[in-house]
N, C-alpha and C positions, 0 to 999 in steps of 0.2 A: 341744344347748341343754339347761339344767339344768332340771327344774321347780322353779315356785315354790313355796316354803315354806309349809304351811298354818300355820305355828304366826308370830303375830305377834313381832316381835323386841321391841317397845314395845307395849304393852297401849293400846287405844284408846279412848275413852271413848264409851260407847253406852248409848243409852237402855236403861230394863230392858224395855221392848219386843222391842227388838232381840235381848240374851242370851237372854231366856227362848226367842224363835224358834229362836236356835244350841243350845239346850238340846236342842227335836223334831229339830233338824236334824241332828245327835249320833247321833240315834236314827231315823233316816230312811232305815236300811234295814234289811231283816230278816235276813241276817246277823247283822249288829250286834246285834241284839234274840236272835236264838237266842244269840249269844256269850253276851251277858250274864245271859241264862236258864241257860244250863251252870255260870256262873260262880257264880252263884247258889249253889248247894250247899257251895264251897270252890275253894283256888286248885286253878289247873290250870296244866298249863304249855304253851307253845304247839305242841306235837305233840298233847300232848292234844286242846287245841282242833280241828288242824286236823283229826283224827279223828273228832271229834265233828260239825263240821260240810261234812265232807266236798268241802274246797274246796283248792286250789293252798297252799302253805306261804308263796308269795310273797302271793296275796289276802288269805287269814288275816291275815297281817303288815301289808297296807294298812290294813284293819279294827281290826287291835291299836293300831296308831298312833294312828288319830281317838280311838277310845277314851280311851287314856290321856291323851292332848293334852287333850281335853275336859274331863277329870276324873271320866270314869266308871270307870278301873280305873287299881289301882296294880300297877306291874312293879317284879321283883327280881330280877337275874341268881342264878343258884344254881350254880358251875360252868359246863359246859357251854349249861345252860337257861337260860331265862327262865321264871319264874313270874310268872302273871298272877291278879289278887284284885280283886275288888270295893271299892273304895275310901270308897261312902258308903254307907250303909244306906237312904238313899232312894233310889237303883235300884231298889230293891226296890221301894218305893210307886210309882215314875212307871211302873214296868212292871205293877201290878195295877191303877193308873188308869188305862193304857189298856186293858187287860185287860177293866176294868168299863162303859169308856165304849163298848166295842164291843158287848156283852153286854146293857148299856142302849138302846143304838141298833137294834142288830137286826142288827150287821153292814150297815150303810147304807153307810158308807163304801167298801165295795167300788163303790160306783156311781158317789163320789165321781172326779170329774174334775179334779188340781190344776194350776193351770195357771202356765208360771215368768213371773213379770211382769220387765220389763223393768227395772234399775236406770236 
């Protein structure tokens, strides 16, 4: 049986409630957040990455998809590669506002307990 598709075929209409959550949700693992810490600097291509963050080429690749999907990173085939870039320059700010709101907090949220509610 195939999995289903994370990316909607029709765009659905949702409260800005709702995107902003798929925005943290985006970035709701830390993988994800080292990626885009690396990517930070300039593109990289996905061997680079998977070097950098020391994971399966196939995992790497799960991770590159949400990204992109999201709209946190743009991909460009190069030849054989793929190059992967940061696509808005506010990655940058949502990663040093959490960056600050940890920094602010004290590191609280490690104690934090999230719990998945029930649709």
């Amino acid at each position: 049986m195939a999995r289903p598709s994370i990316i909607e075929p029709i765009p659905i209409p949702l409260s800005d409630d709702e995107l902003i959550a798929r925005i943290f949700r985006g970035l709701g693992d830390a993988t994800r957040i080292r990626m885009l810490r690396f990517l930070l600097d300039g593109p990289r291509t996905q061997k680079e990455i998977v070097a950098e963050v020391d994971l399966s080429q196939g995992r790497v690749s799960q991770h590159l998809s949400c990204l992109v999907w999201c709209g946190y990173l743009d991909s460009e085939r190069k030849g054989r590669s793929v190059e992967y870039r940061i696509s808005n320059i506010r990655v940058a700010a949502l990663l040093d506002l959490g960056a600050g709101f940890l920094d602010a907090t004290h590191g609280d949220i490690g104690t934090c307990r999230i719990v998945k509610q029930e649709d």
